[in-house]
N, C-alpha and C positions, 0 to 999 in steps of 0.2 A: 617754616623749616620742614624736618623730615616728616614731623606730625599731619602740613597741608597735606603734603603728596600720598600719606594713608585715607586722610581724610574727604580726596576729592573723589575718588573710588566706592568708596563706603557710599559718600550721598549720591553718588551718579549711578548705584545700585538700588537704593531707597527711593530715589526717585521713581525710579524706572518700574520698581514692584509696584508702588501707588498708582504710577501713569497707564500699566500696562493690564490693570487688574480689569478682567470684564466685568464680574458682575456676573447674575443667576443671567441662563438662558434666556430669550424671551419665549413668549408662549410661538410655537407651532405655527406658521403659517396656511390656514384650512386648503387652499390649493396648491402646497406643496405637493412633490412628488411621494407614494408611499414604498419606503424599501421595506420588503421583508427581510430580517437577519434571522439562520437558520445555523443553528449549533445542536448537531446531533450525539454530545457527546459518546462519541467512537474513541473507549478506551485502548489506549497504545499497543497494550498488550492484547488484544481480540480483535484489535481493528483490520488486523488480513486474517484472521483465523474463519478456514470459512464454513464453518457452521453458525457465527455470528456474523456472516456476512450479510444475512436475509434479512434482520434483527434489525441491525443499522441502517438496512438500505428502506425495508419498511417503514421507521424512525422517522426516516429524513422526506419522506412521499408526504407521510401524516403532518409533519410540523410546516409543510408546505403547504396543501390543502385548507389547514385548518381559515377559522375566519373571512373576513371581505377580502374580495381580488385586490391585491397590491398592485403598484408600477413594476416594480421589479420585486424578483428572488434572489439573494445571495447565499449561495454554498459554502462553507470551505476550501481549503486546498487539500487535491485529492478525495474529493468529495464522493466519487466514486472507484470502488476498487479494480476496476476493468479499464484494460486502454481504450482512448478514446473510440478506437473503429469497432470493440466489442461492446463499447454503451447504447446501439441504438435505439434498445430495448427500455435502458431507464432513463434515456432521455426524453423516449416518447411517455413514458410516466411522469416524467418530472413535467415535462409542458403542460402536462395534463391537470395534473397535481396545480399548479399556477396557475391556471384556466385564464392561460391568455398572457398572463406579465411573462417577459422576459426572466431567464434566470441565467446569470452570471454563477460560475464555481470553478475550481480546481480540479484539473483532471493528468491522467499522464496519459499521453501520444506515442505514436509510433512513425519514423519514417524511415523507410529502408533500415538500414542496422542501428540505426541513431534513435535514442528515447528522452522525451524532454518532459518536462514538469509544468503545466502549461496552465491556463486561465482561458474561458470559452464566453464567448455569450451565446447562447441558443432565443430564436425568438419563437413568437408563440405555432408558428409554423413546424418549428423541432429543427429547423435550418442550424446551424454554427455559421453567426453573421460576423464574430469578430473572434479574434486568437492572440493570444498573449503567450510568448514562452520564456519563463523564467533564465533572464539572463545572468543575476547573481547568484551563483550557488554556493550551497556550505558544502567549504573545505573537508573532506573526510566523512562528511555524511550525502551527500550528492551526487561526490567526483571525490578521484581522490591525487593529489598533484602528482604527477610522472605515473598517471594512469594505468602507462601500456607497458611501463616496467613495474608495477606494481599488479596488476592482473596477472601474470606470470606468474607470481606467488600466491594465486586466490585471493588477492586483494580486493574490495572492489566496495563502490560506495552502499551506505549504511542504510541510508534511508530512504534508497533506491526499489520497491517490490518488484520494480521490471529493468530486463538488461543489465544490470548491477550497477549502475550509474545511471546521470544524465547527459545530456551534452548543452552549453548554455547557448540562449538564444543570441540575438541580435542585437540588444540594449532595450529600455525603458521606452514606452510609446504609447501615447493614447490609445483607447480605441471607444468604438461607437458603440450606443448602446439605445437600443430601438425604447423610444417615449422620453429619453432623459438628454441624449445628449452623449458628446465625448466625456469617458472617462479613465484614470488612469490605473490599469493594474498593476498590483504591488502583491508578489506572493512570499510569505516567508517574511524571514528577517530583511527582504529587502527593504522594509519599510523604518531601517537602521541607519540607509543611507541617505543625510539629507541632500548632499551635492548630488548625486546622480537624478533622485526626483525632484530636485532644482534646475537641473539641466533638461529632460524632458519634459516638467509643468510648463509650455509653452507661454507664452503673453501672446494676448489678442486672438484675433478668434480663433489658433487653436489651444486656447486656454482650458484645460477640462472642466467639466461641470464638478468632479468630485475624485475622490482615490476611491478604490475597491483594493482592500485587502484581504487578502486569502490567507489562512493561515492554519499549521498543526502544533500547538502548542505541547501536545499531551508526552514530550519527550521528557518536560519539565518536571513534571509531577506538579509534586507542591510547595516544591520550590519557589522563589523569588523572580523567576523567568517569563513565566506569564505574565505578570505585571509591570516586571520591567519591558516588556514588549507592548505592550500596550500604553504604557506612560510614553515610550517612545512614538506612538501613531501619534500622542496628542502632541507631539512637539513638531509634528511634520504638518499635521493641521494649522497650525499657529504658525508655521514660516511660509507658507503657501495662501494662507490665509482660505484655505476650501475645506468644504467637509470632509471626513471619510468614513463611509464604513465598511467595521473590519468584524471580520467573520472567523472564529477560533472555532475547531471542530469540538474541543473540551474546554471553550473559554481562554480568554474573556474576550468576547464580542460586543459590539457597540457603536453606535452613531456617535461621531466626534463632529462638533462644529467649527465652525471655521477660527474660532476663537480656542479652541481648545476643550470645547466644556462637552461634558460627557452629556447627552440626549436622552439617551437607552442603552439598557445594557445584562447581557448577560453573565453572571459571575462566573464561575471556574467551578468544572464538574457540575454546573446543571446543564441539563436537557429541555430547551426549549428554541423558542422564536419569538420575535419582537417585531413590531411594526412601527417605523419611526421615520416622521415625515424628514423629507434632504433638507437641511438645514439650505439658507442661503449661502452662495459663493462671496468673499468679499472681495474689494478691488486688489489688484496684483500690489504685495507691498516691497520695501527695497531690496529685503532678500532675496525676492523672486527674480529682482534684475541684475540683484551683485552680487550674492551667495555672499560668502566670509568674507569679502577683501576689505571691506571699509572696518569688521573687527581686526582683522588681519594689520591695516592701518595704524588706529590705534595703538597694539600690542607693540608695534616697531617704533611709535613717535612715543610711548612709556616706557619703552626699552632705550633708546638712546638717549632720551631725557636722563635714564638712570643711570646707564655708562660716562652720560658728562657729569653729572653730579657726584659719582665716584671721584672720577678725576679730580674735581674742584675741590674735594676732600683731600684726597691723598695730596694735589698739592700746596694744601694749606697746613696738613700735617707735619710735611719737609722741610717747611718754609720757616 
């Protein structure tokens, strides 16, 4: 009776927490690739102030340099406080600082009147061999909706330091990243949205080797925000089944593997960096090919299960 239909759900959740449980990482694969994660915590309140501009950007050279040469560097978002075409200076530090790996980071750009919030890879060259521009942006902190009647009144986005907004890119997209492979950038809270990085996690060979998330948490404080954003990476990890790592300029930063399990990890308001080999990619799982629809399924064939079994009541009720 009514107690089955509570009870098939209950075990079909029971199940699923026992079947789905990974289990401790396993140990490190020795010819894994090495990511350096770089969290210079640049607090919110100094982080364009610029007499501490020198401070953080020294910060961030040092926790790059330190230790063996990595595969890659990852930065933050807006890792740097100068548009991209005024960086040439600390990117040739930052390559330098790397001695050789790539570094991936967060920067903001400029084209003609338009200013975008972007993701770079520079290779050890100092070249910019791939470009990512943030196509989901926050509502009233990035852009602000009906903009250009909204500017009129000195409106203008919050968490913009140039142009007073941004303008969104083009959508979610791989890109290449010299010694690794394709990978996917994700800046911000994009990494909130699991359909749209459903939609660009390709199958087959342009399946990425991993997400790169860029991030500036430090809006949160010490709030519950930071780690609700990060519990969310590991949920994007676990539907893709790839690793990610994500880069918080004040935390929390961390290798997520493709199972969901934290690798390495920066807490919230420390300053450092972490070297933590890329987890393996696993095979593409059904999410990757269906997104929601087979939950979507389900929820319609429990739903109309439910509407008949009303009925059968009410008309036994009558009767």
């Amino acid at each position: 009776g009514r107690s089955l239909w509570l009870a098939v759900p209950a075990l079909a959740c029971a199940g699923a927490w026992i079947a789905l449980d990974p289990g401790p990482a396993p140990a490190p694969d020795p010819d894994a690739p090495v990511v350096r994660l770089v969290q210079p915590n640049a607090v919110q309140a100094l982080k364009w102030d610029p007499d501490w501009l020198p401070v953080f950007h020294e910060r961030l050279m040092s926790l790059t340099g330190q230790g063996a040469v990595p595969d890659l560097v990852v930065w933050p978002e807006t890792a740097l406080p100068w548009l991209l075409d005024q960086s040439d200076a600390s990117l040739a530090q930052g390559v330098a600082a790397a001695r050789g790996a790539p570094v991936a980071l967060g920067i903001q750009r400029r084209e003609g009147a338009r200013y975008y919030n972007s993701a770079i890879v520079v290779d050890a060259a100092g070249e910019v061999v791939s470009l990512y521009d943030k196509s989901h942006l926050v509502p009233f902190g990035e852009y602000i909706p009906f903009g250009e009647t909204a500017a009129r009144f000195g409106i203008q986005g919050l968490a913009a330091s140039e142009g007073g907004g941004y303008t969104p890119g083009p959508g979610l997209h791989p890109v290449s990243v010299p010694g690794i492979g394709l990978a996917l950038p994700l800046i911000c809270y994009e990494g909130i949205f699991a359909g749209e990085i459903n939609a660009a996690a390709a199958t087959g060979a342009l399946r990425p080797r991993l997400m790169l998330l860029m991030t500036n948490d430090a809006w949160f404080g010490h709030f519950s925000g930071p780690y609700q954003h990060f519990a969310q990476a590991r949920l994007r990890a676990i539907e893709q089944r790839m690793p990610m790592a994500r880069v918080a300029n004040t935390g929390v930063s961390g290798m997520i593997d493709a199972m969901g399990r934290v690798t390495a990890r920066i807490g919230l308001d420390e300053t450092g960096a972490v070297d933590a080999a890329l987890p393996p990619r696993g095979a593409a799982p059904a999410y990757a090919r269906w997104g929601d629809a087979p939950m979507l399924a389900v929820l319609l064939v429990f739903g109309l299960a439910g509407m008949r079994r009303n009925r059968l009541d009410r008309g036994r009720a009558g009767a």
